[in-house]
Backbone bond lengths (Angstrom), bond angles and torsions (degrees), N, CA, C in turn:
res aa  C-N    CA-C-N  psi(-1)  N-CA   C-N-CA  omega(-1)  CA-C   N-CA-C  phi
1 X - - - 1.450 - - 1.525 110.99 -
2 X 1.431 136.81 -30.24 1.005 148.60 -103.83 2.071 83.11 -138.13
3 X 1.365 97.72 -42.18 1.014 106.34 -178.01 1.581 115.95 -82.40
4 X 1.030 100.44 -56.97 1.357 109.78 159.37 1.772 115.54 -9.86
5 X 1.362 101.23 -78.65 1.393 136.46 -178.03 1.545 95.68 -36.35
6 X 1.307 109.85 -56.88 1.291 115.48 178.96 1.317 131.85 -43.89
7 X 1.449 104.82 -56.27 1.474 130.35 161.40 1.259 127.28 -21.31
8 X 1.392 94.55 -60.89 1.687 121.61 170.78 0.969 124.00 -49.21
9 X 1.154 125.36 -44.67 1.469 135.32 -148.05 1.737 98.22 -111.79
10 X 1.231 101.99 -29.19 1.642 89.73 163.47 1.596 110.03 -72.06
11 X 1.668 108.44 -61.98 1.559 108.29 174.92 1.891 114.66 -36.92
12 X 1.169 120.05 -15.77 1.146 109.13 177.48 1.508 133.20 -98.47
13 X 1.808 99.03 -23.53 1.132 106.93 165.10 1.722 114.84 -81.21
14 X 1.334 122.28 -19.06 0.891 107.31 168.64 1.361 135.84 -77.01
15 X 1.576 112.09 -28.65 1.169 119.41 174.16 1.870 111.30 -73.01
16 X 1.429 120.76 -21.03 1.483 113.58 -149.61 1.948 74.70 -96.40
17 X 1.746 136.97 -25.01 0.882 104.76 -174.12 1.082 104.53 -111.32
18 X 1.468 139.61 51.55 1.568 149.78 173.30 1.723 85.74 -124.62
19 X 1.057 147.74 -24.16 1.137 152.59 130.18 1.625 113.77 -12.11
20 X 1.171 90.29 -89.18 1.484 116.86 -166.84 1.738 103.75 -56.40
21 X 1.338 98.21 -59.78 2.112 90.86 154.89 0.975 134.34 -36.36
22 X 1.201 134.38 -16.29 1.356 159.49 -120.42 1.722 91.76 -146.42
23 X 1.423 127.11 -75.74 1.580 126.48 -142.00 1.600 87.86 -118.68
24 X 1.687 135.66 3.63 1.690 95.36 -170.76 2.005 90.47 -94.86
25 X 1.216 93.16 -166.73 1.707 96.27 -178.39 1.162 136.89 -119.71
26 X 2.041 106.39 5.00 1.342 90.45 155.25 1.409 100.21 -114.61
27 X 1.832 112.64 -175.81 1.117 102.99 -145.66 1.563 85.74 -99.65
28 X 1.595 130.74 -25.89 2.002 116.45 169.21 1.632 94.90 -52.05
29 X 1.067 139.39 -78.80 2.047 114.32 -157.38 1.740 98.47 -66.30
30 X 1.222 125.10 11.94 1.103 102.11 158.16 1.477 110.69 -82.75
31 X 1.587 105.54 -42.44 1.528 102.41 -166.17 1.910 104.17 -76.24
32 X 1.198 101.93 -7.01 1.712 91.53 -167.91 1.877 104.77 -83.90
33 X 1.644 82.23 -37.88 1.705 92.71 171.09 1.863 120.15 -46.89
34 X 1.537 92.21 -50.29 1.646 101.09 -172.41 2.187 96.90 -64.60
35 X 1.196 99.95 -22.44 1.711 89.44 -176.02 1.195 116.48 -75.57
36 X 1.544 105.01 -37.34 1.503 97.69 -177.88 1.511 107.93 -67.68
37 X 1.404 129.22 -41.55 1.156 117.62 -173.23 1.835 122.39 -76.30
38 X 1.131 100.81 -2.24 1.836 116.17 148.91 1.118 111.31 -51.38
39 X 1.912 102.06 -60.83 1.145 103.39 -149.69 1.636 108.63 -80.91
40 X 1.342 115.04 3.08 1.710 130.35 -176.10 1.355 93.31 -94.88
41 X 1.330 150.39 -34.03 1.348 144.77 179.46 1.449 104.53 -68.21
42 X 1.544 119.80 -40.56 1.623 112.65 -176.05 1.387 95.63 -76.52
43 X 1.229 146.73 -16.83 1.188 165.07 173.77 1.991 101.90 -46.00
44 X 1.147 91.32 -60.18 2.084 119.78 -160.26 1.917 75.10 -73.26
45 X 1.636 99.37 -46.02 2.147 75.06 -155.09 1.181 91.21 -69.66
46 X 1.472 135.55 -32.24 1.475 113.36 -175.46 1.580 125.11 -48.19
47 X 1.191 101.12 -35.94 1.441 115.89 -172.67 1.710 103.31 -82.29
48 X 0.897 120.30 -23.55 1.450 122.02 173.83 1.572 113.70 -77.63
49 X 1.756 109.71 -36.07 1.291 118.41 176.49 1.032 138.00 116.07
50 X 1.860 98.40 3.30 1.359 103.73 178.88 1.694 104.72 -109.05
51 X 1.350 109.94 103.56 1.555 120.41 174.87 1.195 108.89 -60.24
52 X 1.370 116.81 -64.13 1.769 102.27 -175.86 1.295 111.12 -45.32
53 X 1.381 150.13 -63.12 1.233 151.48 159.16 1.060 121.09 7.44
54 X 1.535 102.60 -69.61 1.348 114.99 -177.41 1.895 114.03 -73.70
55 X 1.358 112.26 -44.96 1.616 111.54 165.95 1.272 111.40 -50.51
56 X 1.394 134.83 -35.57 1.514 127.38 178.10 1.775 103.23 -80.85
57 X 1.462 123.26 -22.03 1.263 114.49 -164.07 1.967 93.89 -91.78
58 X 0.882 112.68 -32.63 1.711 110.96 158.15 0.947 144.80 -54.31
59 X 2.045 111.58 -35.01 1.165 135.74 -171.18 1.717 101.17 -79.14
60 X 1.625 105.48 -54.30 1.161 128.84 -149.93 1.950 105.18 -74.31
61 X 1.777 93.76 -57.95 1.424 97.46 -165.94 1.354 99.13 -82.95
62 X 1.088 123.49 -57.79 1.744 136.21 -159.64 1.485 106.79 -68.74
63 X 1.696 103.91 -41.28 1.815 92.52 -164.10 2.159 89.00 -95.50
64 X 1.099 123.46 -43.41 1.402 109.78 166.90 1.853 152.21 -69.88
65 X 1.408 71.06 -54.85 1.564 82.49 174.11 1.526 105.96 -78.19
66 X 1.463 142.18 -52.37 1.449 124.68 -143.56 2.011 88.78 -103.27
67 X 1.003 108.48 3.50 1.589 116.11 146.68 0.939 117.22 -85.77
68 X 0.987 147.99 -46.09 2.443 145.40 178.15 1.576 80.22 -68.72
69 X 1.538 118.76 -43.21 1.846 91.13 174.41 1.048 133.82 -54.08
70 X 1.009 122.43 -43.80 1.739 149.87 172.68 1.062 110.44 -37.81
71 X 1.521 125.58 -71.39 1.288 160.23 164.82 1.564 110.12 -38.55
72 X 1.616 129.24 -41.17 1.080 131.37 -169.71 1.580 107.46 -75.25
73 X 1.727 82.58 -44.56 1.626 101.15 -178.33 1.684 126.24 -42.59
74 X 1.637 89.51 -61.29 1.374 106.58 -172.03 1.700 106.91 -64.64
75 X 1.631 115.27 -50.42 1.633 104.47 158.86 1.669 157.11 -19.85
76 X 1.121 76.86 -63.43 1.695 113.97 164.63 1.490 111.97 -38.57
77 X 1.357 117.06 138.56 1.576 107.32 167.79 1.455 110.10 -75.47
78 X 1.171 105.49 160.23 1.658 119.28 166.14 1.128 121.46 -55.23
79 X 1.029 114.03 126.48 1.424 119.96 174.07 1.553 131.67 -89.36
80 X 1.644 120.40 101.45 1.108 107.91 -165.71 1.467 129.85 -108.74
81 X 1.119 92.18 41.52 2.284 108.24 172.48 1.931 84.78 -88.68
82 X 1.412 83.90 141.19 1.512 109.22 167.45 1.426 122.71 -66.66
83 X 0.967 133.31 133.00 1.612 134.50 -172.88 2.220 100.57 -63.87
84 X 0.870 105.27 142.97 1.127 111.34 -167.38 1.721 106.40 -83.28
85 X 1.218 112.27 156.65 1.465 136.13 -162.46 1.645 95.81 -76.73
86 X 1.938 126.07 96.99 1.376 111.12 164.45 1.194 125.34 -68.21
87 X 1.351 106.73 151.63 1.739 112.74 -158.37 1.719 82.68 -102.83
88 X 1.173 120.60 97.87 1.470 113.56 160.50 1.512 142.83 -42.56
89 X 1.456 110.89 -1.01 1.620 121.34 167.33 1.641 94.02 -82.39
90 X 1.338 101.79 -58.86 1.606 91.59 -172.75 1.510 139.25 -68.59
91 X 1.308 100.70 -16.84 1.382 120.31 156.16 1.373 123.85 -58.49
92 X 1.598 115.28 -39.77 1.174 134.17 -175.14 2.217 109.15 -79.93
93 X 1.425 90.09 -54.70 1.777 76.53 147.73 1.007 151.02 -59.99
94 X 1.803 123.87 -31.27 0.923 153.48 177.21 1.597 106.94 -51.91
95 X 1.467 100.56 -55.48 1.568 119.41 -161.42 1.547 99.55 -60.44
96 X 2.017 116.55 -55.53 0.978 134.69 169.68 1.652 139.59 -41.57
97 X 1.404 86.43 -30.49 1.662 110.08 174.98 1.806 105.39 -72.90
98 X 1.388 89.81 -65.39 1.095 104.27 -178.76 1.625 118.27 -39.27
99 X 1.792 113.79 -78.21 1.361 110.83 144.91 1.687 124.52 13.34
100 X 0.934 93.19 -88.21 1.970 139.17 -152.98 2.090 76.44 -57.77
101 X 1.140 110.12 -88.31 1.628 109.61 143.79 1.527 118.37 48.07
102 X 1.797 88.06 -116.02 1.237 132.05 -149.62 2.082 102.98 -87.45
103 X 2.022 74.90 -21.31 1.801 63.22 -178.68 1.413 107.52 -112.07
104 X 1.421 113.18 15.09 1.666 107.84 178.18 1.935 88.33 -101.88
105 X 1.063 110.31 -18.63 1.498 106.19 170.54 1.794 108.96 -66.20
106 X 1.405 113.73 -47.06 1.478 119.70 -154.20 1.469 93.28 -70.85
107 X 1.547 114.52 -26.05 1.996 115.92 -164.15 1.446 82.58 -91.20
108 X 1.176 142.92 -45.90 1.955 140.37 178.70 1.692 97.46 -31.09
109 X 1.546 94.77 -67.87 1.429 107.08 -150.77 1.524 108.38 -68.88
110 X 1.357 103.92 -20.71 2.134 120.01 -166.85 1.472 78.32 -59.31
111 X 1.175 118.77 -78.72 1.906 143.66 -140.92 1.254 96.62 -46.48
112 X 1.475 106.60 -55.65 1.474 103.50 -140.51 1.876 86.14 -88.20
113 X 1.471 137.73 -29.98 1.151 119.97 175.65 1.283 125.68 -108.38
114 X 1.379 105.46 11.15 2.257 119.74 167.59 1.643 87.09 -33.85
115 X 1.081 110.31 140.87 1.398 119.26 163.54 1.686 129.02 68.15
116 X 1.045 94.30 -8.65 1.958 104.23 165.82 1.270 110.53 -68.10
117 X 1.210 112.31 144.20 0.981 110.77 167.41 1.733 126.14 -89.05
118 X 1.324 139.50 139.64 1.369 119.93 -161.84 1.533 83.13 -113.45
119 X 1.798 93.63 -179.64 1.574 102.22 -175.56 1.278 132.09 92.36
120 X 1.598 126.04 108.68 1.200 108.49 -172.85 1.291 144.11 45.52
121 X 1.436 89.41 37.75 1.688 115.33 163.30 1.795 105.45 -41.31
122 X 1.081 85.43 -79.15 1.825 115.57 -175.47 1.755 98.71 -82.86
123 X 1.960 100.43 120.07 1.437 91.53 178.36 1.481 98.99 -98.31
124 X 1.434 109.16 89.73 1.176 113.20 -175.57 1.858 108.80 -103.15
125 X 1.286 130.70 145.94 1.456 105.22 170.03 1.804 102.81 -119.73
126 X 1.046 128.57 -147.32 1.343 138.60 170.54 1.910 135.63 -43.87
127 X 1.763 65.77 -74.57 1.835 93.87 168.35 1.546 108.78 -59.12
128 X 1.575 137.68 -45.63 1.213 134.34 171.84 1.503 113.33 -56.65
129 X 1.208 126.13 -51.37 1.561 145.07 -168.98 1.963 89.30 -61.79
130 X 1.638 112.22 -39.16 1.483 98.64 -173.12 1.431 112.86 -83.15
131 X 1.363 119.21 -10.13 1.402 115.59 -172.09 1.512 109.04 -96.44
132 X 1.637 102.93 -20.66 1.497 93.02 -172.25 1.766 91.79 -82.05
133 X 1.345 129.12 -34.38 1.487 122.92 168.78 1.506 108.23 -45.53
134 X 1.522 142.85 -48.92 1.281 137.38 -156.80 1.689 98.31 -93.58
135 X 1.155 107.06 -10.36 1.725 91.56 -172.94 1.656 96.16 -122.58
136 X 1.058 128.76 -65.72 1.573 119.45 -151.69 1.761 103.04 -87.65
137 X 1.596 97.96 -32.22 1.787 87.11 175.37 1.898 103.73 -114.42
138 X 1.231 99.36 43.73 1.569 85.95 -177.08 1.807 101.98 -79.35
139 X 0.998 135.20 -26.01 1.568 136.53 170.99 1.555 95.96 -31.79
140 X 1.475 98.78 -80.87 1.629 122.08 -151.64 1.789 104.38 -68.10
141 X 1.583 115.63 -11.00 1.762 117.54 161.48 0.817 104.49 -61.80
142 X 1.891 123.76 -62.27 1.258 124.25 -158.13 1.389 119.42 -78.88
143 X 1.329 114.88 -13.16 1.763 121.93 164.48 1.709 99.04 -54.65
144 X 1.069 120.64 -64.04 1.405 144.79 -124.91 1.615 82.37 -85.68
145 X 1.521 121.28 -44.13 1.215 127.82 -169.50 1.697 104.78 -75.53
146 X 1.093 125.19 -25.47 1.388 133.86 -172.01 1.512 100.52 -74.70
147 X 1.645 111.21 -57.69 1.455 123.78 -158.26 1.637 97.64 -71.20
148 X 1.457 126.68 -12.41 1.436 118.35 160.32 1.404 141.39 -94.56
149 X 1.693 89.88 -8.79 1.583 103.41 159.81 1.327 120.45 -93.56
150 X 1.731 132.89 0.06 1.163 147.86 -169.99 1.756 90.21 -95.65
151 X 1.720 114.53 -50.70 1.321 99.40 -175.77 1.573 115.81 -65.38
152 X 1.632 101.54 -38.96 1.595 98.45 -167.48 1.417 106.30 -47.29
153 X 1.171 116.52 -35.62 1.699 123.52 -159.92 1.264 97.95 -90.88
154 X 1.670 148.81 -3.77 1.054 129.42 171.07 1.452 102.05 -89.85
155 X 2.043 113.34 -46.24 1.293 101.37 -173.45 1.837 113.15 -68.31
156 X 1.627 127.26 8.64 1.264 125.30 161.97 1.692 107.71 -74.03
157 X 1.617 122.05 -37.84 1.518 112.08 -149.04 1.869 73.53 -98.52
158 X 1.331 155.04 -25.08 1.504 138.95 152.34 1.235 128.31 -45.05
159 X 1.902 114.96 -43.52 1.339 109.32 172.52 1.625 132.19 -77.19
160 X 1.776 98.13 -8.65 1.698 108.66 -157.46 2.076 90.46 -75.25
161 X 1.141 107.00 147.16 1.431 126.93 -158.88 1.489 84.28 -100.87
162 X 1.795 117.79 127.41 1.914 122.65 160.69 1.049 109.81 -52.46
163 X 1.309 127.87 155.21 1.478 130.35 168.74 1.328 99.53 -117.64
């Protein structure tokens, strides 16, 4: 029961601030919004049981990426077009869709795992997780590692200012 409870309340903060990333209007509580609700997913794997998961989903999304957001943000000139006029029908679908969504997902996901047990599916620990990265997927790291030093260096030769 207890757990349950738990469940919820992550699924809710994550969804109400993937939301809020989503609908506020400037673009820092957009990016702070989208972190916390990162940081509510490493939240869910904890509770599910997979720690490394969650240390890479902290390290990775929260302490890198929605920081270079931050950073991009605050850089950037101001932007001075007016935020546009919400049309409250579509907002009002929007909300509903969304809804309609998240909670025919949450009753999917209830059913089919009410009563599983989570956690340590896979008795996997660290040192295993690093060898199967250096040996069986070391190709597809070092792709993955390339295609993020290709962006860093494009969004450097986009941000560098003409003289």
């Amino acid at each position: 029961m207890f757990s349950d409870v738990i469940f919820i309340i992550f699924w809710l903060v994550i969804v109400v601030f993937a939301a809020l990333a989503v609908f506020l209007q400037k673009p820092i509580y957009n990016a702070f919004s989208m972190a916390i609700s990162i940081f509510s997913v490493a939240g869910m794997y904890i509770f599910l049981g997979y720690e490394f998961l969650a240390a890479l989903q902290v390290l990775v999304y929260v302490g890198a990426i929605s920081v270079a957001i931050i950073f991009v943000i605050m850089l950037s000139p101001p932007v001075t077009v007016k935020p546009k006029k919400l049309n409250p029908f579509k907002v009002l679908i929007g909300i509903v869709t969304a809804l309609t969504f998240f909670g025919l997902f949450f009753i999917l996901f209830y059913q089919k795992y009410a009563g599983s047990k989570f956690g340590n599916v896979v008795n996997a620990n660290i040192n295993e997780v690093g060898t199967v990265l250096a040996t069986k997927y070391a190709v597809p790291f070092e792709i993955i590692s390339v295609i993020l030093l290709v962006a860093i260096l494009g969004a450097i030769v986009l941000a560098k200012k003409e003289d």
